[in-house]
C-alpha positions as CSV (number, residue, x, y, z in Angstrom):
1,X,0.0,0.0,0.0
2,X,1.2,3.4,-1.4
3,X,1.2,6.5,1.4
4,X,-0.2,9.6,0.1
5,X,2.7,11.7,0.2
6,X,4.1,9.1,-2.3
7,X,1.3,9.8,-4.9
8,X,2.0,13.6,-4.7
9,X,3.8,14.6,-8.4
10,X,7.0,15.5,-8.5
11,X,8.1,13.2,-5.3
12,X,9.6,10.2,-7.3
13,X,11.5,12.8,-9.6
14,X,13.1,14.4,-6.5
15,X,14.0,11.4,-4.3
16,X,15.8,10.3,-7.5
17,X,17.8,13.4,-7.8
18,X,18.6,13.3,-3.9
19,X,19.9,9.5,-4.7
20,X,22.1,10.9,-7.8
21,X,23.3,13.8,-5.6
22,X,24.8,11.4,-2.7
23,X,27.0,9.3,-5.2
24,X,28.0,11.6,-8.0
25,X,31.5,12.5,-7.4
26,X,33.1,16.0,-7.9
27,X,35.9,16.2,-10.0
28,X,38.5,18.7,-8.5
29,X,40.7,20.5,-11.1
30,X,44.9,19.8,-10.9
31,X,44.8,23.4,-9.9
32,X,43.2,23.3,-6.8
33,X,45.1,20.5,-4.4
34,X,43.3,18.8,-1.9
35,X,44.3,20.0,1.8
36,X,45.9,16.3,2.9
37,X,48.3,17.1,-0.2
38,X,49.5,20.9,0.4
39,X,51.8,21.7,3.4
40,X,50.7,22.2,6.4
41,X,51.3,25.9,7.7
42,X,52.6,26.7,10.8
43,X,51.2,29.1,13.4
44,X,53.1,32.6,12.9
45,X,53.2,35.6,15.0
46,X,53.6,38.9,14.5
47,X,56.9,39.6,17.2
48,X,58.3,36.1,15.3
49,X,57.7,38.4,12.0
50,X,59.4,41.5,13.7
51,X,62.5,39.6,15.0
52,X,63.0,38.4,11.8
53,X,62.7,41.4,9.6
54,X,65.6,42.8,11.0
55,X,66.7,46.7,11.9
56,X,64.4,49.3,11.5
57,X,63.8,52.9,12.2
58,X,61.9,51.6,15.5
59,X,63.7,48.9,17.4
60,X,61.7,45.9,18.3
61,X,60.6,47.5,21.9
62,X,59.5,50.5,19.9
63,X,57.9,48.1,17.5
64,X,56.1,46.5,20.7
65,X,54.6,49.8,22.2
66,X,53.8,50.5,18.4
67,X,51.9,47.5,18.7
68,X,50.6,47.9,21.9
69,X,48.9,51.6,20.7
70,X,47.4,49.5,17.8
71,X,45.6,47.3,19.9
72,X,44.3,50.1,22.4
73,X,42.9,52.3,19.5
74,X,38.9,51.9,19.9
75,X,38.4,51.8,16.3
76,X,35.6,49.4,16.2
77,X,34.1,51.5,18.6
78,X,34.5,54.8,16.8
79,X,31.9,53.6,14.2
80,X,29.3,54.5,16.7
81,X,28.5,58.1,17.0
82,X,27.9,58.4,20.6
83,X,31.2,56.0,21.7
84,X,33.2,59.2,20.1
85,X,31.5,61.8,21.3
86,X,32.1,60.5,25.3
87,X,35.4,60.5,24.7
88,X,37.1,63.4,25.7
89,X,38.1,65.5,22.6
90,X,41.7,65.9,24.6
91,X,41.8,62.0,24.6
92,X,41.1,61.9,21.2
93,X,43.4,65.3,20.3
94,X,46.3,63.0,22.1
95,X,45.6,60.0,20.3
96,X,45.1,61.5,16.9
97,X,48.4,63.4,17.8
98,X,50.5,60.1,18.5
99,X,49.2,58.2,15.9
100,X,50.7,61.3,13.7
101,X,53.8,60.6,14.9
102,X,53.8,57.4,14.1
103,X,52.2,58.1,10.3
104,X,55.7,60.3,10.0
105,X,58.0,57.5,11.0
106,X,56.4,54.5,8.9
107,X,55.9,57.4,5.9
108,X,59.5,58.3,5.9
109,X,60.6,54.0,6.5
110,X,58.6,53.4,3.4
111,X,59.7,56.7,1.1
112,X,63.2,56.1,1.7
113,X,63.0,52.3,0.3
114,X,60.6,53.8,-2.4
115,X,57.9,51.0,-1.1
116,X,54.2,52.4,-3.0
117,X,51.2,52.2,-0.3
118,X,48.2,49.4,-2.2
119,X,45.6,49.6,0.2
120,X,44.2,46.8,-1.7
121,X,47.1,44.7,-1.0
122,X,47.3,42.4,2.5
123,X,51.2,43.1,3.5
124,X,50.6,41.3,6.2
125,X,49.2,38.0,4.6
126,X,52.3,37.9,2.3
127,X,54.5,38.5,5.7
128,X,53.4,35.2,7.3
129,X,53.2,33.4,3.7
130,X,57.1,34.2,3.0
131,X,57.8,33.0,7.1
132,X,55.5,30.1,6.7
133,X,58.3,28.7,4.5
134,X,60.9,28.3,6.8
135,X,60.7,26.0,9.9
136,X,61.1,27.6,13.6
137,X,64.6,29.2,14.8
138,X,65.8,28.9,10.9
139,X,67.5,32.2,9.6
140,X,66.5,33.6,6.6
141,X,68.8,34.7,3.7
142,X,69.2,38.6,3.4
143,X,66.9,39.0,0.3
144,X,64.2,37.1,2.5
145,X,64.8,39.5,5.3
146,X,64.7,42.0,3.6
147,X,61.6,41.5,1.9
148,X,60.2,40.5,5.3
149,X,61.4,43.9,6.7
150,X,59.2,46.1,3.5
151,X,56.2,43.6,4.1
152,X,56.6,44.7,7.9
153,X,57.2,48.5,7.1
154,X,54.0,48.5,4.7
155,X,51.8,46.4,7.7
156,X,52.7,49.2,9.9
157,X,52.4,52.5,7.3
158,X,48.8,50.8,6.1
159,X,47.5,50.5,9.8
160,X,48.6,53.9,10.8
161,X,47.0,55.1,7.4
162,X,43.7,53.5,8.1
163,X,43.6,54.4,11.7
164,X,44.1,58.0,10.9
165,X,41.4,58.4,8.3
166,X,38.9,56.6,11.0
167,X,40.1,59.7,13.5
168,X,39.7,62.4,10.7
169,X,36.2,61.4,10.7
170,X,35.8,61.5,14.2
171,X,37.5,64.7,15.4
């Protein structure tokens, strides 16, 4: 005996097309490799990618505290009107001011090497890709350093550029 939903049109043209869908196979072009074939990456941080970019205008403490402003700017929180406006505008004027200072350093670091600002480009993506290729506590040859260095400089110039175009709009 046949159940009604069995009867309905349509039903014994879609079961078969679930059936065909559960053992077709996809074919995968030679292009994109399966992830059990393609190395695995390691985890990379960013003071691992500062050690080993070498000397720069700011030395790696420098670096640090740069980092350390990065992380305290309320940028995310900017986006909301009324998170700006209780901030004091000499907190912000400070900020605004020391993020200028940085903009200045990371400007001149990148002029001087002749290193173009793409803020369509992720610096810091091809930073970890280029140390992902070496294995932990291996030097890299000067060309990779400095590459590594400009990838570093540019991480740093791009933040600073989009942090300061997020406090233009604020103050």
């Amino acid at each position: 005996m046949e159940t009604p939903n069995e009867k309905e049109p349509g039903k014994e043209a879609e079961a078969e097309f679930k059936r065909e869908e559960e053992t077709r196979e996809i074919d995968v072009p030679h292009e994109f490799p399966s992830f059990d074939q393609s190395p695995p990456l390691r985890m990379i941080y960013e003071d691992e990618l500062r050690k080993n970019s070498g000397k720069r205008v700011l030395d790696l403490s420098e670096q640090l505290s740069w980092i350390a402003f990065r992380k305290g700017l309320p940028i995310n929180r900017w986006l909301e009107r009324l998170q700006g406006r209780t901030r004091g505008k000499d907190e912000l004027k400070n900020i605004k001011k020391k993020l200028d200072e940085y903009l200045e350093i990371f400007t001149r670091e990148a002029g001087e090497l002749n290193l173009p600002l793409d803020m369509d480009r992720n610096y810091y993506k091809e930073a970890i890709a280029l140390m992902s290729k070496y294995s932990i506590g291996e030097k890299l040859n000067a060309k990779k350093r400095e590459k590594l260095k400009e990838l570093m400089i540019m991480v740093d110039y791009k933040d600073t550029k989009l942090a300061q175009q997020i406090m233009q709009s604020i103050i």
